[in-house]
C-alpha positions in Angstrom: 180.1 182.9 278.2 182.1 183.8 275.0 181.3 187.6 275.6 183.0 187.0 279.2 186.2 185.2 277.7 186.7 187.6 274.9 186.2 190.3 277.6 188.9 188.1 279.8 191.5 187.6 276.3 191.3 191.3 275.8 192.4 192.3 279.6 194.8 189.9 279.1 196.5 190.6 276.0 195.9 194.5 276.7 199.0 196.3 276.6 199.4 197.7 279.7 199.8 194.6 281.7 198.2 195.1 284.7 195.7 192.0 284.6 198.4 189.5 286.2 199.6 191.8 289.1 195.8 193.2 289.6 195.1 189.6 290.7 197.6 189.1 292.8 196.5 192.3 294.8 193.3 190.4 294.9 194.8 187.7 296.4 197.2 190.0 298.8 193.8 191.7 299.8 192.0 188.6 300.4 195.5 187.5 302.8 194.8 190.8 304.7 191.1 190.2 305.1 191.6 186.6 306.3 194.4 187.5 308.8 192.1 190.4 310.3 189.6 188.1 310.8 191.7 185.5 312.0 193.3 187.9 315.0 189.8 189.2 315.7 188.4 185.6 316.3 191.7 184.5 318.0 192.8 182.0 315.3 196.3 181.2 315.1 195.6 178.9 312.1 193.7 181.3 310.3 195.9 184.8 311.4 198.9 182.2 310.0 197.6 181.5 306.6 196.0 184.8 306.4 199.2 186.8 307.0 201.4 183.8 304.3 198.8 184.7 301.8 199.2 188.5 302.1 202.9 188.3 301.9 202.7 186.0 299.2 200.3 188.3 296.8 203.1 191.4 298.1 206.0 190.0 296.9 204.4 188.1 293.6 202.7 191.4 292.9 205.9 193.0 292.6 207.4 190.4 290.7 204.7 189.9 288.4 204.7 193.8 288.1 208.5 193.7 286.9 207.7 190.9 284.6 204.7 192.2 282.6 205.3 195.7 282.5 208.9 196.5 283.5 210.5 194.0 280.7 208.3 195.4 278.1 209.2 199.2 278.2 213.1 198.1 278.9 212.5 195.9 275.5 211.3 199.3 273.6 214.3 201.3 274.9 216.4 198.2 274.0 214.5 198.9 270.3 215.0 202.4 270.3 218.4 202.9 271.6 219.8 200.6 269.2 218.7 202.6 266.5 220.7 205.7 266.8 
């Protein structure tokens, strides 16, 4: 179990970023997987929540993508810009 949270601290902390919006793709895929089954079975309910959950991981992705990586690398140009 240690092994597995170490492994889990160091995707987090990694530097590129992409553990947070990597999940959210998860969940986007797991949306689109839910709402295909949900039209193929004729299920409003589940076509409904399956096509909220794939917008929801879309646009949170994208977010989470500007958030974790995007402010980062503005911060370094911040950083180097202000030293010439």
């Amino acid at each position: 179990m240690q092994t597995l949270l170490k492994a889990l601290d160091y995707i987090h902390e990694d530097e590129s970023g992409h553990a947070v919006p990597g999940f959210l793709s998860l969940v986007a895929a797991v949306g689109a997987v839910v709402l295909g089954i949900g039209a193929a079975s004729d299920s409003d309910v589940a076509s409904i929540a399956g096509g909220v959950v794939l917008a929801l991981g879309i646009l949170l992705g994208g977010v989470a993508n500007h958030m974790t990586i995007d402010y980062d690398i503005y911060a370094r140009l911040e950083k180097v810009e202000s030293k010439k």
